[in-house]
Biopython code that builds the backbone (N, CA, C, O; Angstrom):
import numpy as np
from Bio.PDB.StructureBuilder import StructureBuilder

atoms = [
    (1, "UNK", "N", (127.603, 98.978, 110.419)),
    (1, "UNK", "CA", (126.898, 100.234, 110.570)),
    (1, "UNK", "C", (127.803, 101.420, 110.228)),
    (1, "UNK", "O", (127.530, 102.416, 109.558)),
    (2, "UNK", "N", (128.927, 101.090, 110.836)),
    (2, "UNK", "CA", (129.980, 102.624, 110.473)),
    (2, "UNK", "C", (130.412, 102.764, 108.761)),
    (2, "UNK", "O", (131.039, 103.715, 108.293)),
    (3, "UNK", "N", (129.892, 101.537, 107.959)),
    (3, "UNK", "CA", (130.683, 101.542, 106.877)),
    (3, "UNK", "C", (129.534, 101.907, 106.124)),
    (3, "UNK", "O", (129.857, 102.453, 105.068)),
    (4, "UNK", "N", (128.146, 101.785, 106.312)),
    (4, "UNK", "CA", (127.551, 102.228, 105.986)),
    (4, "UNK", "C", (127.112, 104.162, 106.003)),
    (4, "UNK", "O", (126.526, 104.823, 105.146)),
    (5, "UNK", "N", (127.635, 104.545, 107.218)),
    (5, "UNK", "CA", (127.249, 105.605, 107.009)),
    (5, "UNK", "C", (128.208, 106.656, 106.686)),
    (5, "UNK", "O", (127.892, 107.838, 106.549)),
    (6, "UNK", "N", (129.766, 106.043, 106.533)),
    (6, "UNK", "CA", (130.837, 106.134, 105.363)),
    (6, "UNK", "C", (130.273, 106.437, 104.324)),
    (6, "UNK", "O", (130.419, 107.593, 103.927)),
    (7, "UNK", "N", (129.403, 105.451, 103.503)),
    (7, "UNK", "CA", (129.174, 105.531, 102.757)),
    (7, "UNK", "C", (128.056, 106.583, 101.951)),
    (7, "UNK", "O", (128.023, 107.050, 100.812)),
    (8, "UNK", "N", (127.079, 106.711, 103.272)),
    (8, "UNK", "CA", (126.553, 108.104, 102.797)),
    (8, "UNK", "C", (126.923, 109.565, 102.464)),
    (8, "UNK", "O", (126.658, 110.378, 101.579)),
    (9, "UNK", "N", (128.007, 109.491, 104.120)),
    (9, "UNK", "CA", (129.201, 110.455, 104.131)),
    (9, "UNK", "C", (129.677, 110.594, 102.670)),
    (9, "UNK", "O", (129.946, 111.695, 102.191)),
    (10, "UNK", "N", (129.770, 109.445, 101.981)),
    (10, "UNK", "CA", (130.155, 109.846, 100.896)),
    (10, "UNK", "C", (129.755, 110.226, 99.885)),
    (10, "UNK", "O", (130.411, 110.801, 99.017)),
    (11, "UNK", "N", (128.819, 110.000, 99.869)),
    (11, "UNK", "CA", (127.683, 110.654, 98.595)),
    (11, "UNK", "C", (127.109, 111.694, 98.929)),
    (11, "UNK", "O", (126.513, 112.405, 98.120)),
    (12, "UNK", "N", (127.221, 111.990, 100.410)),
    (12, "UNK", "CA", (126.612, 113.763, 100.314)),
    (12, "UNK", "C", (127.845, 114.682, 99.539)),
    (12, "UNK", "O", (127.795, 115.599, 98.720)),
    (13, "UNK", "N", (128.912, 114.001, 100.181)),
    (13, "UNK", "CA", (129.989, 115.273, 99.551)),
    (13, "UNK", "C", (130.338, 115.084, 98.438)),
    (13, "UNK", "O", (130.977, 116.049, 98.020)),
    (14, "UNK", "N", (130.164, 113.771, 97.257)),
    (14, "UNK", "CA", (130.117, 113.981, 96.175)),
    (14, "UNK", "C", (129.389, 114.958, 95.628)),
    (14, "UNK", "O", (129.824, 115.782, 94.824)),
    (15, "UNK", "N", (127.739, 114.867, 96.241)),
    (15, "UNK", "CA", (126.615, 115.161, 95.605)),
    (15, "UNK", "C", (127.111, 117.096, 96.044)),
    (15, "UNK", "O", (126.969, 117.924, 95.144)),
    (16, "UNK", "N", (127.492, 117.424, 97.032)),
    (16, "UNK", "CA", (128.316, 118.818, 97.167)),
    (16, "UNK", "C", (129.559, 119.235, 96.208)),
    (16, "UNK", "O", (129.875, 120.377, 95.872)),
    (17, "UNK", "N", (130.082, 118.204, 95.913)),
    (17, "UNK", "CA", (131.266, 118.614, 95.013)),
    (17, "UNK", "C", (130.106, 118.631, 93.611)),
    (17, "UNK", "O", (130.270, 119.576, 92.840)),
    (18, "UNK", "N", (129.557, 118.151, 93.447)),
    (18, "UNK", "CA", (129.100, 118.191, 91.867)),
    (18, "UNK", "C", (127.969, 119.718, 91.800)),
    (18, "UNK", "O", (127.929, 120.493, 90.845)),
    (19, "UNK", "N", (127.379, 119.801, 92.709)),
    (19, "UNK", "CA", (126.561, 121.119, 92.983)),
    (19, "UNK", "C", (127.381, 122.109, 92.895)),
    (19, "UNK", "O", (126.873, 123.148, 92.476)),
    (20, "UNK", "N", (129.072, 122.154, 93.286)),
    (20, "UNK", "CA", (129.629, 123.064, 93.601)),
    (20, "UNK", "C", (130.801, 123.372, 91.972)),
    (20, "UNK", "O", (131.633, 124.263, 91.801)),
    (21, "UNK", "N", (130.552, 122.689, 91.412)),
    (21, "UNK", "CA", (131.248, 122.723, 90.067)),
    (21, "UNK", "C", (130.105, 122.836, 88.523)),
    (21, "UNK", "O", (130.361, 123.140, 87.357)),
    (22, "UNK", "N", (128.912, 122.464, 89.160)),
    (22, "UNK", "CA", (127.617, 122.524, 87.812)),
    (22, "UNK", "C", (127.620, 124.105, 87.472)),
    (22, "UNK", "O", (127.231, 124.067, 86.304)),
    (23, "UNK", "N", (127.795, 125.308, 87.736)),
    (23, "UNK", "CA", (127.616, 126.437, 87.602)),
    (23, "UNK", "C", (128.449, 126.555, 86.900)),
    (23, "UNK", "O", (129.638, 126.577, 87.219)),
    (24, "UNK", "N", (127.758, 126.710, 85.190)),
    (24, "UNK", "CA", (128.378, 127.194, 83.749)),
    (24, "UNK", "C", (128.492, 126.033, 82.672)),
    (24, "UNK", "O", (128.995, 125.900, 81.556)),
    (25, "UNK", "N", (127.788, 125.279, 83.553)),
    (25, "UNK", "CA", (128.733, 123.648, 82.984)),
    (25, "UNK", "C", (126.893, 122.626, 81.936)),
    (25, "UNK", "O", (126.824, 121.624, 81.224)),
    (26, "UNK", "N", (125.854, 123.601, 82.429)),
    (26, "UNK", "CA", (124.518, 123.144, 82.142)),
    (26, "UNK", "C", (124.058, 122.322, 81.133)),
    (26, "UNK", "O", (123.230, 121.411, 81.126)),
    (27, "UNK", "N", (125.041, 123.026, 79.931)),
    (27, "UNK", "CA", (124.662, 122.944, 78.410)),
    (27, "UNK", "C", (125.228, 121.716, 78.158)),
    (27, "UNK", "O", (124.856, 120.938, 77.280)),
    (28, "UNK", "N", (126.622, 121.456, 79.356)),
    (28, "UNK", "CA", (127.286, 120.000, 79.147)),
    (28, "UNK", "C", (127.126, 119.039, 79.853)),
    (28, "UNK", "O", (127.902, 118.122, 79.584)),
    (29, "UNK", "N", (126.492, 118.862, 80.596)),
    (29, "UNK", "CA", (125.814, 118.085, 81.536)),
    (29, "UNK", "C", (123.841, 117.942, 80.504)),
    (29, "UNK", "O", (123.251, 116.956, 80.063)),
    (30, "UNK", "N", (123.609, 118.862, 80.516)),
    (30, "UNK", "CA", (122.862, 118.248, 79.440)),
    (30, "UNK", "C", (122.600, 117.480, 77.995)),
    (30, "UNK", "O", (121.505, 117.067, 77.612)),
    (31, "UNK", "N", (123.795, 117.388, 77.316)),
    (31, "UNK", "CA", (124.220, 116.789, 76.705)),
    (31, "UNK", "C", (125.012, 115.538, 76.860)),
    (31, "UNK", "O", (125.278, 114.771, 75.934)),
    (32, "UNK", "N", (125.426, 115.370, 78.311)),
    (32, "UNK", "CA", (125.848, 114.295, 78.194)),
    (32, "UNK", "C", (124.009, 113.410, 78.858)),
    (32, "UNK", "O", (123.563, 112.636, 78.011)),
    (33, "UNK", "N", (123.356, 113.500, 79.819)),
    (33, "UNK", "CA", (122.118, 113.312, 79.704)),
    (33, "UNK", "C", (121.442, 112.822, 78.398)),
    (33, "UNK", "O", (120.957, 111.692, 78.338)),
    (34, "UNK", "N", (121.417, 113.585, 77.474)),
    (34, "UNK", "CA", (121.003, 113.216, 76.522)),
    (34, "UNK", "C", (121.604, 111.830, 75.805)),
    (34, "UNK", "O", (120.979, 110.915, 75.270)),
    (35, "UNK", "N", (123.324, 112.040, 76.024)),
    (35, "UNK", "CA", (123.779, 110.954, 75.308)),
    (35, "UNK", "C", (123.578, 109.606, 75.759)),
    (35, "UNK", "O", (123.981, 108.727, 74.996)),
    (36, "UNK", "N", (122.863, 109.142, 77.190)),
    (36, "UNK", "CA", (122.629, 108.193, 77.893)),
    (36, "UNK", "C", (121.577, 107.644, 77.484)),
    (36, "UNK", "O", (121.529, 106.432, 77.695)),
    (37, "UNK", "N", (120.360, 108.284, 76.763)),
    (37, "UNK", "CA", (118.997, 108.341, 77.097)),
    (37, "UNK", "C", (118.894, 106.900, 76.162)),
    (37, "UNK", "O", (118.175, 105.965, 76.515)),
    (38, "UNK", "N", (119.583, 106.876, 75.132)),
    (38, "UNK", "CA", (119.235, 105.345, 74.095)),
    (38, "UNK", "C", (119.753, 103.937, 75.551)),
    (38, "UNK", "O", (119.075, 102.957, 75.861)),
    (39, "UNK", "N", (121.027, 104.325, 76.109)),
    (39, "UNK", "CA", (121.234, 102.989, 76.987)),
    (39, "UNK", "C", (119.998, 102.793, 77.972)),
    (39, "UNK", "O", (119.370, 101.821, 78.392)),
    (40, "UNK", "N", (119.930, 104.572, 78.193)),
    (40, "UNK", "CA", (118.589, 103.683, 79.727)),
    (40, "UNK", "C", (117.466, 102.998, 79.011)),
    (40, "UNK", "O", (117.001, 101.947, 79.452)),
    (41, "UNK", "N", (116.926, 103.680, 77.695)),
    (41, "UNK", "CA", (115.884, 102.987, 77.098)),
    (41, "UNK", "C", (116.227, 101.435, 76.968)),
    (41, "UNK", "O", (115.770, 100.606, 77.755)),
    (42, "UNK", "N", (116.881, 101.188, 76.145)),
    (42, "UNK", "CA", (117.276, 99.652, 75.860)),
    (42, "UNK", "C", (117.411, 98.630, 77.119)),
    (42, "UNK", "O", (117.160, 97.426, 77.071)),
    (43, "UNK", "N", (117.907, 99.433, 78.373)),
    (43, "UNK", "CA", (118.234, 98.646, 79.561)),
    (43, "UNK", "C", (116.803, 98.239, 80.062)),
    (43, "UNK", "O", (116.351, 97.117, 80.290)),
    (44, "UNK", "N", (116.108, 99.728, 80.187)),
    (44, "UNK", "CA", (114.320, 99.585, 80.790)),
    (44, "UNK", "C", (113.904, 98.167, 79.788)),
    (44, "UNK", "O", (114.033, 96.987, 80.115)),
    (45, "UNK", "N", (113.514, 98.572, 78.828)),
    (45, "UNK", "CA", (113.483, 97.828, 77.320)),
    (45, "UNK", "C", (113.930, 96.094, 77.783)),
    (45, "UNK", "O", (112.973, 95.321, 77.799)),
    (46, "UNK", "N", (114.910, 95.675, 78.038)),
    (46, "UNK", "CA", (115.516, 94.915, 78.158)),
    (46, "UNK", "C", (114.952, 94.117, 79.311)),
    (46, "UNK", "O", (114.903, 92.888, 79.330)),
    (47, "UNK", "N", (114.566, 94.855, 80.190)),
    (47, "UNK", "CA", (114.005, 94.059, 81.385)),
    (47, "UNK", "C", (112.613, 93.521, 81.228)),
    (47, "UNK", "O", (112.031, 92.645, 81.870)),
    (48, "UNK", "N", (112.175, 94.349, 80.096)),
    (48, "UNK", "CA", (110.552, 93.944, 79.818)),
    (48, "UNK", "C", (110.533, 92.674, 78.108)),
    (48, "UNK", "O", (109.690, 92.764, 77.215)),
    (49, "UNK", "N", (111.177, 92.104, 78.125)),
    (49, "UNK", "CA", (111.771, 91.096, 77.145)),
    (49, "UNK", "C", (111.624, 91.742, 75.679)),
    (49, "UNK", "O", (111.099, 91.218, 74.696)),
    (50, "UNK", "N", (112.200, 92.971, 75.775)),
    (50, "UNK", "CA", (112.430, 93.623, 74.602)),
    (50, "UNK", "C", (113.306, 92.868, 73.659)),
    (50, "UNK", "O", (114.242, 92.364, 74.279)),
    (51, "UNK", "N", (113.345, 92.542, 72.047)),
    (51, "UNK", "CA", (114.485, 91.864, 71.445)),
    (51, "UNK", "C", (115.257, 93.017, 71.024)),
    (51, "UNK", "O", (116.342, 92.456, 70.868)),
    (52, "UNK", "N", (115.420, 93.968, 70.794)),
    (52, "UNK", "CA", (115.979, 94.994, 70.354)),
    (52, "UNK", "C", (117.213, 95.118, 70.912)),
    (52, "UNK", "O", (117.181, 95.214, 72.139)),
    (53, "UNK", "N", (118.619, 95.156, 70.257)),
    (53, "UNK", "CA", (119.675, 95.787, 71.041)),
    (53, "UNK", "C", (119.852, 96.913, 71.418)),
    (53, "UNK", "O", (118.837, 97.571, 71.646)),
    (54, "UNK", "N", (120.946, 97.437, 71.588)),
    (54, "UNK", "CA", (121.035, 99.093, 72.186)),
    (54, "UNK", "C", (121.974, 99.756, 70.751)),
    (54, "UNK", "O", (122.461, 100.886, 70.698)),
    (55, "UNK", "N", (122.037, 98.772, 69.752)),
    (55, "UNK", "CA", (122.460, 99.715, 68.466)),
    (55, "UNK", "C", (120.860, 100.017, 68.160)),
    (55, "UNK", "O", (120.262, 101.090, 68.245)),
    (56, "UNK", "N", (120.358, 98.677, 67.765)),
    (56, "UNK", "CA", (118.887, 99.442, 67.239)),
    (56, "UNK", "C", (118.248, 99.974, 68.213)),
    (56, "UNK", "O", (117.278, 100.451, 67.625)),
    (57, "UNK", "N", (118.120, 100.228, 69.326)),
    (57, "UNK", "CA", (117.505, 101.589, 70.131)),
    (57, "UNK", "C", (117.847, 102.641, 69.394)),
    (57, "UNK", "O", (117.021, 103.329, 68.794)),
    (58, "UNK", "N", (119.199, 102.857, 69.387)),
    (58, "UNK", "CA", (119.935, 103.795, 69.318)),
    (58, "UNK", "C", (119.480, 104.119, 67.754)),
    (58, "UNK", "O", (119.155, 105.305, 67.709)),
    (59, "UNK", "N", (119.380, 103.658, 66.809)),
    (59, "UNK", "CA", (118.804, 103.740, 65.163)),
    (59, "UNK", "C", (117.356, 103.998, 65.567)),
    (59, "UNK", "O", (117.232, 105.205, 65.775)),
    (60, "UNK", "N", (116.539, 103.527, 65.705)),
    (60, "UNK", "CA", (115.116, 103.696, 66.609)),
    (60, "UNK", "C", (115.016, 105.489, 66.613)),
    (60, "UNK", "O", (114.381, 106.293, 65.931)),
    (61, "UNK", "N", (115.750, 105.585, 67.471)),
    (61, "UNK", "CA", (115.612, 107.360, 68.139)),
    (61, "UNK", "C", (115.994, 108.133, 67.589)),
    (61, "UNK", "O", (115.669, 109.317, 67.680)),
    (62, "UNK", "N", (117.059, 107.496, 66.629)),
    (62, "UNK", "CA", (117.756, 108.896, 65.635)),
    (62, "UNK", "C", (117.131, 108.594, 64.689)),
    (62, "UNK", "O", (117.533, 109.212, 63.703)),
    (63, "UNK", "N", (116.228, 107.856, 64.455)),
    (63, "UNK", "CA", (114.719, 107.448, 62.946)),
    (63, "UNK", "C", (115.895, 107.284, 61.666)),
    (63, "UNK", "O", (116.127, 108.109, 60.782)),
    (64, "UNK", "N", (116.475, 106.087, 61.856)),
    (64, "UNK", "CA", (117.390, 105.242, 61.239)),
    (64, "UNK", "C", (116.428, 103.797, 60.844)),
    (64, "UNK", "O", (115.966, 103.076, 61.729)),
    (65, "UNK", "N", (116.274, 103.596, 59.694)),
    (65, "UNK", "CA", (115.745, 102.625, 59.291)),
    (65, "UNK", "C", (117.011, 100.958, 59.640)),
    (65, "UNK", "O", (118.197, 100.783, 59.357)),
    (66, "UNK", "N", (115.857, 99.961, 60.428)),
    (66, "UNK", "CA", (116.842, 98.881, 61.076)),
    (66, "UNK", "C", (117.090, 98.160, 59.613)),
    (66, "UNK", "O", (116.810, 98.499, 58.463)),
    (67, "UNK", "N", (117.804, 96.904, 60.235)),
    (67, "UNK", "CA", (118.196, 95.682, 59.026)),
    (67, "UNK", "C", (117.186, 94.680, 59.469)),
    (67, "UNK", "O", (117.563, 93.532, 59.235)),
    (68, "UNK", "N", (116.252, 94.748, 59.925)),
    (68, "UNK", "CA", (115.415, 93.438, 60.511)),
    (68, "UNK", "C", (113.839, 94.280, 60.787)),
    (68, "UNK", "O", (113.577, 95.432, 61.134)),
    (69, "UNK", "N", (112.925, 93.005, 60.423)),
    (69, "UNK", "CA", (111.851, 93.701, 61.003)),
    (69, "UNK", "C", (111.520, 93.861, 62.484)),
    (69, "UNK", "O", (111.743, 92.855, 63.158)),
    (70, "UNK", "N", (111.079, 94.826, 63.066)),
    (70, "UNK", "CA", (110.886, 94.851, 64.309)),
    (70, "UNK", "C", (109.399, 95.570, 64.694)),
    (70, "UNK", "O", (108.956, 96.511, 64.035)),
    (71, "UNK", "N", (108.663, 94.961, 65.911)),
    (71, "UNK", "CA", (107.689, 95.019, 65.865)),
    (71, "UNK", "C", (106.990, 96.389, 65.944)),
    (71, "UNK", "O", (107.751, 97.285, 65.578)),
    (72, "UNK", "N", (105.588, 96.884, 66.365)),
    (72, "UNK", "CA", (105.327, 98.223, 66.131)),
    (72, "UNK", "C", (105.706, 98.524, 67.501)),
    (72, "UNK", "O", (106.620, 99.308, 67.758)),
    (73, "UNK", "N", (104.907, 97.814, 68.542)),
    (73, "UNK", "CA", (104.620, 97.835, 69.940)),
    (73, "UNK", "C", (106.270, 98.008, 70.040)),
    (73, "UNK", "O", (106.330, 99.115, 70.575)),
    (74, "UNK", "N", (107.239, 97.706, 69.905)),
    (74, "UNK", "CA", (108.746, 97.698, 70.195)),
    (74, "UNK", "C", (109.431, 98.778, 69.639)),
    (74, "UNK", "O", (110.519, 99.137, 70.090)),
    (75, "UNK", "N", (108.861, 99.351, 68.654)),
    (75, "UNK", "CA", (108.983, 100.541, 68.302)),
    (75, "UNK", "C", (108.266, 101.864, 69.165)),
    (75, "UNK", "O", (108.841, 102.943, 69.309)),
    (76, "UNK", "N", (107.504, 101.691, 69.465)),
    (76, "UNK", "CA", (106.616, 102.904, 70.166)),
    (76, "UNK", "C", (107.263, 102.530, 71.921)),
    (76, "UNK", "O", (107.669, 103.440, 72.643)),
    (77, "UNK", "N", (107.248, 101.331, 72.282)),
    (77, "UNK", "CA", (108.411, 101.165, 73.476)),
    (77, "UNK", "C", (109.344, 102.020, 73.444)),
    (77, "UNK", "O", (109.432, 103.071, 74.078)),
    (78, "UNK", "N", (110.057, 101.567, 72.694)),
    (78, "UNK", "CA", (111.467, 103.022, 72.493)),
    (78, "UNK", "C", (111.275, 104.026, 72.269)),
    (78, "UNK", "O", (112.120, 104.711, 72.845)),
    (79, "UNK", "N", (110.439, 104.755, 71.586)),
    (79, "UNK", "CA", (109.929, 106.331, 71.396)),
    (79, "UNK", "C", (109.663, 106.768, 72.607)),
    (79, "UNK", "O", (110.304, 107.455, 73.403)),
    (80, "UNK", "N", (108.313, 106.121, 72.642)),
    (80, "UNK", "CA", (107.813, 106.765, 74.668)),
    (80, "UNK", "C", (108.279, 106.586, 75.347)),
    (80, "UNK", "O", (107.703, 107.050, 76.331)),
    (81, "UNK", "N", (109.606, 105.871, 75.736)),
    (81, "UNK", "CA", (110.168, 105.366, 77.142)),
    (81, "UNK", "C", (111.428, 106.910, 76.638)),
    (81, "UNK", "O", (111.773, 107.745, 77.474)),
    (82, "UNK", "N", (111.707, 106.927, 75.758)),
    (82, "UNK", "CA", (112.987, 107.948, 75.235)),
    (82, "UNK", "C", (112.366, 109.280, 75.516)),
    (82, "UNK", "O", (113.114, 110.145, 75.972)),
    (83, "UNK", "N", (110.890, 109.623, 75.275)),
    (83, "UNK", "CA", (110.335, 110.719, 75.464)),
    (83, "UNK", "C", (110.078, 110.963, 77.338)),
    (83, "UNK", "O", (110.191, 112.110, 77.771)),
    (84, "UNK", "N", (109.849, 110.173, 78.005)),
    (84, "UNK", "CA", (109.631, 110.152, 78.725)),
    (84, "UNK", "C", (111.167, 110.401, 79.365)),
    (84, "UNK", "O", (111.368, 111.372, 80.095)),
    (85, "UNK", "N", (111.832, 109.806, 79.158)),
    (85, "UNK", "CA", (113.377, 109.585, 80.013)),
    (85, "UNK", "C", (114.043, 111.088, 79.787)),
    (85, "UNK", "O", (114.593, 111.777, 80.645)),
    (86, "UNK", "N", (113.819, 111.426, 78.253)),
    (86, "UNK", "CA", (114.290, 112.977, 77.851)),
    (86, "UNK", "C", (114.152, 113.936, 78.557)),
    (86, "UNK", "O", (115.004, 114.783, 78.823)),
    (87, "UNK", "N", (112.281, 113.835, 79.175)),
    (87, "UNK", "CA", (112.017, 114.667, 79.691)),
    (87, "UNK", "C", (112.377, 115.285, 81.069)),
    (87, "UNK", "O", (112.317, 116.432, 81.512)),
    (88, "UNK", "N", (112.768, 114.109, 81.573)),
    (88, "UNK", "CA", (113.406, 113.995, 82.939)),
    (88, "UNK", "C", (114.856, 114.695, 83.082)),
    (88, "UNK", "O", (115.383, 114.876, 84.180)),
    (89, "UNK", "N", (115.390, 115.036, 81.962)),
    (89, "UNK", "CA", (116.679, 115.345, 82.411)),
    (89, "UNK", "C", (116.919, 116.916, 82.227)),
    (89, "UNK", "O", (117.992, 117.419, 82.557)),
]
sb = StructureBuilder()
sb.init_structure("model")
sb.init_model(0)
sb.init_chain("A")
sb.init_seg("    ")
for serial, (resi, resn, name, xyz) in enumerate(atoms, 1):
    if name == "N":
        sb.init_residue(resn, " ", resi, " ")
    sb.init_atom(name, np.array(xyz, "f"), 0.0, 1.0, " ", f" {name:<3s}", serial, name[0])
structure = sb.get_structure()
């Protein structure tokens, strides 16, 4: 029980240290957000027996033509899950 609430202890005051350093910092914290958005897709992706790796996600979103055919439905997977995830951040 005590190590548990250590452990919250500890994530409030992370979650305070990061609140307390984000002021000016927006434009880069949003960009790094952005730079995540192909892994979370591919990971979501991945759990739903996506064949796609996280290079071709990543070709997918930047509208990079793949080396393999890949399906439509697996294509529009990665668009809308990327649009959706974008939007969130």
């Amino acid at each position: 029980m005590a190590r548990t609430l250590n452990i919250y202890k500890k994530i409030i005051e992370l979650r305070e240290r990061y609140y307390q350093v984000l002021p000016g910092k927006e434009s880069l914290l949003k960009m790094v957000s952005e730079a995540e958005i192909p892994e979370q897709v591919y990971n979501s992706n991945a759990i739903e027996n996506s064949t796609l790796s996280l290079e071709e996600t990543e070709k997918i979103l930047l509208q990079i033509d793949l080396d393999r055919f890949v399906s439509e439905r697996e294509l529009f997977e990665a668009k809308n899950l990327a649009r959706v995830v974008g939007s969130h951040n």
